[in-house]
LOTORFI-668420 format. One record per atom (N, C-alpha, C): residue number from 1; atom name; x, y, z. Coordinates in steps of 0.02 Angstrom, whole numbers. Layout:
<node nr="NUM" atom="CA" east="X" north="Y" up="Z"/>
...
! end
This chain:
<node nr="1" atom="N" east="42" north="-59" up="0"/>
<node nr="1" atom="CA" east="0" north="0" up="0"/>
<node nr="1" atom="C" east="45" north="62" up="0"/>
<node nr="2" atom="N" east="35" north="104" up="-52"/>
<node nr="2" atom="CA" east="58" north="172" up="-62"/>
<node nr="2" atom="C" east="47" north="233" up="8"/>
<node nr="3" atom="N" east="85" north="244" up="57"/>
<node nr="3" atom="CA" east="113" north="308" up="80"/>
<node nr="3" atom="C" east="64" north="348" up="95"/>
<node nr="4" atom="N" east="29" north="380" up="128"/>
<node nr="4" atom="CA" east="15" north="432" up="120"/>
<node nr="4" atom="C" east="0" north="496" up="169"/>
<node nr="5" atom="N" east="4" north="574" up="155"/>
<node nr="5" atom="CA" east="16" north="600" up="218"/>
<node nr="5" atom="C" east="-26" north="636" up="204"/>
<node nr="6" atom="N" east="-44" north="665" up="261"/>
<node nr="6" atom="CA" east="-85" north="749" up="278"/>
<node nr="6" atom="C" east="-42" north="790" up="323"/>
<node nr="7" atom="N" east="-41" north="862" up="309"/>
<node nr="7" atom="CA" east="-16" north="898" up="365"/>
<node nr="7" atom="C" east="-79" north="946" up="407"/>
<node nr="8" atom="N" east="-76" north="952" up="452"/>
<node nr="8" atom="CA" east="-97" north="1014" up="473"/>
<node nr="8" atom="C" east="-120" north="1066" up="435"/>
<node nr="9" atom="N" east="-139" north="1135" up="463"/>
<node nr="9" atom="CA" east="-175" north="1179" up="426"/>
<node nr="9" atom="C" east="-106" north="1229" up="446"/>
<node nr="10" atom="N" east="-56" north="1216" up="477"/>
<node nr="10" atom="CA" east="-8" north="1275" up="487"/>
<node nr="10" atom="C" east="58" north="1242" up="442"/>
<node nr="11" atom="N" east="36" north="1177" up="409"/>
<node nr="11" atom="CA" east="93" north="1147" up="391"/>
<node nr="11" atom="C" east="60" north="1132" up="306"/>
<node nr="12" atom="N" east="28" north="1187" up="279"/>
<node nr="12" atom="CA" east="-3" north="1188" up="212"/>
<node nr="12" atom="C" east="52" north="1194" up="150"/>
<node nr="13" atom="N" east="108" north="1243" up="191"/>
<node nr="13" atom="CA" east="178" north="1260" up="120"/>
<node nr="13" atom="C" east="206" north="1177" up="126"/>
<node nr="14" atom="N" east="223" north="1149" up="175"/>
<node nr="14" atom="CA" east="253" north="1076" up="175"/>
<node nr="14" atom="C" east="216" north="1014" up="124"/>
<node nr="15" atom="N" east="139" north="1042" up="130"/>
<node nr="15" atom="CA" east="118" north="977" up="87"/>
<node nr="15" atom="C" east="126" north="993" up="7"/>
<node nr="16" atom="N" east="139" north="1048" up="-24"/>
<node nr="16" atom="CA" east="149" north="1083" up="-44"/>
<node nr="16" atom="C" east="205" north="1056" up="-109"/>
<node nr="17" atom="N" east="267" north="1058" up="-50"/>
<node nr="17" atom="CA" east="316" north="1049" up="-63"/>
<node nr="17" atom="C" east="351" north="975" up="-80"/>
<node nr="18" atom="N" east="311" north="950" up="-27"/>
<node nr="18" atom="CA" east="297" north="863" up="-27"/>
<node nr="18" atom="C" east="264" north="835" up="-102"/>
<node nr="19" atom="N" east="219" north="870" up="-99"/>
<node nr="19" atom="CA" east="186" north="844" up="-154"/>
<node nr="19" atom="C" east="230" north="862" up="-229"/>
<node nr="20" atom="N" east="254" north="914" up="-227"/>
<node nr="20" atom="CA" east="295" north="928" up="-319"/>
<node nr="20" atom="C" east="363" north="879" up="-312"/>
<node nr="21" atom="N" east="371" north="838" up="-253"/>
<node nr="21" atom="CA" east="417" north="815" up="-247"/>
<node nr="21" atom="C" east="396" north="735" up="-255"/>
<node nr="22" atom="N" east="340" north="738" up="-292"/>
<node nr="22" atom="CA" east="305" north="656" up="-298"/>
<node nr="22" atom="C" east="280" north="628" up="-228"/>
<node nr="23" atom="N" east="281" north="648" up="-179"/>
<node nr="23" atom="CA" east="250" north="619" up="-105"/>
<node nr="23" atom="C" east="180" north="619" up="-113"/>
<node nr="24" atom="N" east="132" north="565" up="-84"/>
<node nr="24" atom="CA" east="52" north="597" up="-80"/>
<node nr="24" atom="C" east="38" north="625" up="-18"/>
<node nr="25" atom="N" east="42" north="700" up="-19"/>
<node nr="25" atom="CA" east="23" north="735" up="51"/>
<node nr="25" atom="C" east="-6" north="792" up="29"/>
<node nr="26" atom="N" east="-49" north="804" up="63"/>
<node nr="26" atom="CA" east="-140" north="835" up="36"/>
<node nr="26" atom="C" east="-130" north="897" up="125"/>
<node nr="27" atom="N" east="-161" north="959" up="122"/>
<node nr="27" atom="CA" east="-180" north="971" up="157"/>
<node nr="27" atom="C" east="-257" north="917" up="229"/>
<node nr="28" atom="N" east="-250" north="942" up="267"/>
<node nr="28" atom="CA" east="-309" north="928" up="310"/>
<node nr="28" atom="C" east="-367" north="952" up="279"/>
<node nr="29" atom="N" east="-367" north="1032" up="253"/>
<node nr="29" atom="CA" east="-426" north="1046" up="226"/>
<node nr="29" atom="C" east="-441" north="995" up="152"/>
<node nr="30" atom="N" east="-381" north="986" up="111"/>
<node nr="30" atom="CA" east="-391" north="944" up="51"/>
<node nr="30" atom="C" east="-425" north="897" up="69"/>
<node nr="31" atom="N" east="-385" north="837" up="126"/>
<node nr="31" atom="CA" east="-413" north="758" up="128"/>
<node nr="31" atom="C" east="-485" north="780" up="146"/>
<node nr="32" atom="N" east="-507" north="794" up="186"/>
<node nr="32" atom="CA" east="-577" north="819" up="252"/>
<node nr="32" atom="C" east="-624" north="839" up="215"/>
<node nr="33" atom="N" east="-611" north="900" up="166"/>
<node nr="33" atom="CA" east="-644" north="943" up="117"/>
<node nr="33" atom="C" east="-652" north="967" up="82"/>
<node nr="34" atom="N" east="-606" north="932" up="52"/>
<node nr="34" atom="CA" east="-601" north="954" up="-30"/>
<node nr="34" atom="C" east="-571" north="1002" up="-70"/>
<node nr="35" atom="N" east="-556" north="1066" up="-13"/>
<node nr="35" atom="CA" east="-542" north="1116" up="-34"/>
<node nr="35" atom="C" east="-485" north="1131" up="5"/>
<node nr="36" atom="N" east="-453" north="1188" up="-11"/>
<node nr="36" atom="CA" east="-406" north="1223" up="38"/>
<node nr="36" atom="C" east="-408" north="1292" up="71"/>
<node nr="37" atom="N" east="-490" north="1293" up="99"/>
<node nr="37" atom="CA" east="-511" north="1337" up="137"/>
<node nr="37" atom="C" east="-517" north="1338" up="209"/>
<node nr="38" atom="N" east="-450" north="1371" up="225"/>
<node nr="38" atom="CA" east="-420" north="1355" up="304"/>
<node nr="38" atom="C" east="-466" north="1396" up="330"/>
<node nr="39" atom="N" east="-517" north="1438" up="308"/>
<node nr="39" atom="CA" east="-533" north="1514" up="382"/>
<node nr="39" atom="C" east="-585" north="1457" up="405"/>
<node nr="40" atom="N" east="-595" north="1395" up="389"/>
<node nr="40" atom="CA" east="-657" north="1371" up="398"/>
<node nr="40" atom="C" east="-601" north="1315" up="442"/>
<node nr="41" atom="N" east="-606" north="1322" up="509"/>
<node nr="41" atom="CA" east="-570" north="1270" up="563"/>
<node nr="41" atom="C" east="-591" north="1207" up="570"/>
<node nr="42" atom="N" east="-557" north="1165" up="572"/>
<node nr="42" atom="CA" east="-570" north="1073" up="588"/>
<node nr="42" atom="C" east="-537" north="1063" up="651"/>
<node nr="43" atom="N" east="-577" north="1044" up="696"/>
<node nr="43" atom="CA" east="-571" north="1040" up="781"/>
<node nr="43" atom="C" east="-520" north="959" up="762"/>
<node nr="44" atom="N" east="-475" north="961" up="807"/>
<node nr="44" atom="CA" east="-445" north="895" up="823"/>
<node nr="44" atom="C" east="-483" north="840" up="825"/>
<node nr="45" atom="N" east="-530" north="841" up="866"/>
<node nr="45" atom="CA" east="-577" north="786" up="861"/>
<node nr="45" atom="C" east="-593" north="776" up="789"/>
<node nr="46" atom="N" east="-605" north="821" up="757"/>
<node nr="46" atom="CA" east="-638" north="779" up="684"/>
<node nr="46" atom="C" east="-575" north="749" up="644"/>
<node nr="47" atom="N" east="-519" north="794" up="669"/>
<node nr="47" atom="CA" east="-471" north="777" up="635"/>
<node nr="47" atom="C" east="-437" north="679" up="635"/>
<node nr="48" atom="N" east="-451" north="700" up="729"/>
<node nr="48" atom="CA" east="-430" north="630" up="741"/>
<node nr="48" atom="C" east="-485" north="535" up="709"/>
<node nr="49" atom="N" east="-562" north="581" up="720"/>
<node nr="49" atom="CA" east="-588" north="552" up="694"/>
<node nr="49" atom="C" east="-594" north="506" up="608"/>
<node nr="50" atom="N" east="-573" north="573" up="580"/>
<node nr="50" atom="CA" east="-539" north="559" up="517"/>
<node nr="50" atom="C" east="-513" north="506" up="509"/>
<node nr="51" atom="N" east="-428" north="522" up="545"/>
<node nr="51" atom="CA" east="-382" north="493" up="531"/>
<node nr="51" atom="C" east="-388" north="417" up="565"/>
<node nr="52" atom="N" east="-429" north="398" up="622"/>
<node nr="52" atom="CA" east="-452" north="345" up="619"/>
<node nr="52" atom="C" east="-486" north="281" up="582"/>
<node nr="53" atom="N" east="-507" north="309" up="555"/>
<node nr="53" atom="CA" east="-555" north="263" up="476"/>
<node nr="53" atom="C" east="-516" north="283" up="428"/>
<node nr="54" atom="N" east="-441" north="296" up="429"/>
<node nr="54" atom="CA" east="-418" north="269" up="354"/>
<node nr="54" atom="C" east="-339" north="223" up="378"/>
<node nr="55" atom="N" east="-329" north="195" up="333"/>
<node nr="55" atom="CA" east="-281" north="162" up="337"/>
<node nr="55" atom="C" east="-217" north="174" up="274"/>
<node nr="56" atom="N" east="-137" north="199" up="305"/>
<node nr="56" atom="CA" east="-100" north="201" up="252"/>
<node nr="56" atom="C" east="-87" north="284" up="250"/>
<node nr="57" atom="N" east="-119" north="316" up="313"/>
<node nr="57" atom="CA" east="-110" north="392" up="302"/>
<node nr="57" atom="C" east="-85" north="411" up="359"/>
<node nr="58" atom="N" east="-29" north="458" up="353"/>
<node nr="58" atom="CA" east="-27" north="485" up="419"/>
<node nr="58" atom="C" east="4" north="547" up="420"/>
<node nr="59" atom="N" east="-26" north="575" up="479"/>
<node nr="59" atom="CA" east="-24" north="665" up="501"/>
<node nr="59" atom="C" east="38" north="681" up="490"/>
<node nr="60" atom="N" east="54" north="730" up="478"/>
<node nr="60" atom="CA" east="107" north="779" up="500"/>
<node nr="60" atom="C" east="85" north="856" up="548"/>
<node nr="61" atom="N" east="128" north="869" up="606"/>
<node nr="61" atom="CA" east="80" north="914" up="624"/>
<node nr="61" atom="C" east="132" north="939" up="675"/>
<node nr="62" atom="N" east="113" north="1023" up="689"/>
<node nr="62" atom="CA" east="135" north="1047" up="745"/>
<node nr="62" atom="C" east="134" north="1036" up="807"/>
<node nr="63" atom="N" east="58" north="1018" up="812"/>
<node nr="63" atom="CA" east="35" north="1018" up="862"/>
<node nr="63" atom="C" east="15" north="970" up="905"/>
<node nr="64" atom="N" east="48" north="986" up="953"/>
<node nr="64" atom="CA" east="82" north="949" up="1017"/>
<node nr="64" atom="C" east="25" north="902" up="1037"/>
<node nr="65" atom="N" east="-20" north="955" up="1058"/>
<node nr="65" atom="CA" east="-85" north="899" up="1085"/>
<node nr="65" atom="C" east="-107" north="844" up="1039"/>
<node nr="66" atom="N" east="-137" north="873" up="972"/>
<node nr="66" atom="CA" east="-148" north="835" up="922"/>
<node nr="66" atom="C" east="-117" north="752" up="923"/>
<node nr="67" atom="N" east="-56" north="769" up="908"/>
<node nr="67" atom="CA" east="14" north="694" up="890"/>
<node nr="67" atom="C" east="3" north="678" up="945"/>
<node nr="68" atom="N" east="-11" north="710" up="1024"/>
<node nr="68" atom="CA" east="-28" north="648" up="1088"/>
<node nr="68" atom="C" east="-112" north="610" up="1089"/>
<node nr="69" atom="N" east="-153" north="628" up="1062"/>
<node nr="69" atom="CA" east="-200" north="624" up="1031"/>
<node nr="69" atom="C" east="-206" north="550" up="990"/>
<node nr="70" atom="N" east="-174" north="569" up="918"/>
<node nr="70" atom="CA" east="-147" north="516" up="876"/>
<node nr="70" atom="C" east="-102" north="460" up="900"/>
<node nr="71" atom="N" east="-49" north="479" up="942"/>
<node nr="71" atom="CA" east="-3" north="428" up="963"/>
<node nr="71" atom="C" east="-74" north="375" up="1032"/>
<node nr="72" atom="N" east="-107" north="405" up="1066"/>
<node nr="72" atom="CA" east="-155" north="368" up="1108"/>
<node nr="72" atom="C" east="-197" north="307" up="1082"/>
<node nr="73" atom="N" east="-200" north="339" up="1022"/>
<node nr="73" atom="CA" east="-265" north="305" up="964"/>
<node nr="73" atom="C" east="-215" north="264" up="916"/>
<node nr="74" atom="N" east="-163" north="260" up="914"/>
<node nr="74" atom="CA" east="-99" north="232" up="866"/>
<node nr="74" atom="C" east="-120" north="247" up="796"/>
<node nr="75" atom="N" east="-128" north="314" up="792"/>
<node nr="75" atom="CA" east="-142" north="352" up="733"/>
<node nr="75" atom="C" east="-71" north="352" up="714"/>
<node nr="76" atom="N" east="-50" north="327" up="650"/>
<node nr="76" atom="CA" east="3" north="346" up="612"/>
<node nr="76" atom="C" east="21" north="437" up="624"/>
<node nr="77" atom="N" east="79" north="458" up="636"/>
<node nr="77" atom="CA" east="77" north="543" up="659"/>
<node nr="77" atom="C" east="157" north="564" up="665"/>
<node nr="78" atom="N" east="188" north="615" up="630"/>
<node nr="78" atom="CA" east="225" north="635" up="631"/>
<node nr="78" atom="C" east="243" north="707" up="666"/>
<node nr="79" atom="N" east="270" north="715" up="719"/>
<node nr="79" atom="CA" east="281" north="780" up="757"/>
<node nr="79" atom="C" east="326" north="815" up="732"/>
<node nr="80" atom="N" east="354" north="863" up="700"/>
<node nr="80" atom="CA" east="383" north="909" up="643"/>
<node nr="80" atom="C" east="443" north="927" up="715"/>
<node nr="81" atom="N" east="409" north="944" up="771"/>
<node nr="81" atom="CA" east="448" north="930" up="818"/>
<node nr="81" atom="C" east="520" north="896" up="853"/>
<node nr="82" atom="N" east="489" north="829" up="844"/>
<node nr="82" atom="CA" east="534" north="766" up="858"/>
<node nr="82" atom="C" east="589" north="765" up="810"/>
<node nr="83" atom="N" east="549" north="753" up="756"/>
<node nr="83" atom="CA" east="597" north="759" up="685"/>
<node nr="83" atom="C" east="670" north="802" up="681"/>
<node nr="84" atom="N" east="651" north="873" up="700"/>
<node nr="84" atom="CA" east="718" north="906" up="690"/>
<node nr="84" atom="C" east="740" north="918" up="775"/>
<node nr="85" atom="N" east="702" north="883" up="824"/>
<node nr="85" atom="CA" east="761" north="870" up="866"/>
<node nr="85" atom="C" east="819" north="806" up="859"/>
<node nr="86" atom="N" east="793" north="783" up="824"/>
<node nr="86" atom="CA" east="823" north="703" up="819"/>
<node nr="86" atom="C" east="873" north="708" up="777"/>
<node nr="87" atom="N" east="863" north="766" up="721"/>
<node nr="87" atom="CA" east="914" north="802" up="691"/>
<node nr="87" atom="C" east="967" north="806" up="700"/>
<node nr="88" atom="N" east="945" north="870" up="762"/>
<node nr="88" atom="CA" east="990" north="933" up="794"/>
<node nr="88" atom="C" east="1034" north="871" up="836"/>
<node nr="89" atom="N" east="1002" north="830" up="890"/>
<node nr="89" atom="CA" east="1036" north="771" up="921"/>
<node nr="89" atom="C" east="1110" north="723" up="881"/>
<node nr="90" atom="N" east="1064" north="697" up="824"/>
<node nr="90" atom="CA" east="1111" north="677" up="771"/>
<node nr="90" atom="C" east="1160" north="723" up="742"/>
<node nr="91" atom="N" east="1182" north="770" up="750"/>
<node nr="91" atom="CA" east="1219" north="820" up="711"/>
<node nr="91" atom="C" east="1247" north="854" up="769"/>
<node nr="92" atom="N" east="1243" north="831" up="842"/>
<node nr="92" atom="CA" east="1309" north="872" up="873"/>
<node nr="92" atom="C" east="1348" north="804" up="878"/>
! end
């Protein structure tokens, strides 16, 4: 099964960028609604709800609560966070 991601609504330039780079990563507003009309907010809960009933997708996201959220529910979830500490760790 093919990959696939969502980011956040603060992490819209990343999917962005992901995507011209051949990745499948869709905004939150994309997967959820079709569109990419952020003034219109998606509460975590729906988000998490979402991401529960699919299989093969997983978050990218700022936000802290959210990824503890996802990690509870063993929502596939990437913390943008972790990532470039694990970096910064690896690189001193």
């Amino acid at each position: 099964m093919k990959k696939k991601y969502m980011t956040d609504a603060h992490l819209s330039g990343l999917a962005k960028e992901l995507k011209a780079k051949g990745i499948d990563c869709e905004t939150v507003h994309r997967r959820m609604r079709g569109n990419e009309d952020s003034s219109v907010k998606i509460s975590d809960p729906e988000i998490v709800k979402f991401l529960s009933g699919k299989k093969g997708l997983t978050l990218i996201t700022l936000d802290s609560e959210l990824a503890e959220y996802c990690a509870q529910l063993h929502i596939p979830c990437i913390r943008v966070q972790d990532i470039v500490a694990s970096y910064i760790d690896l690189s001193l």
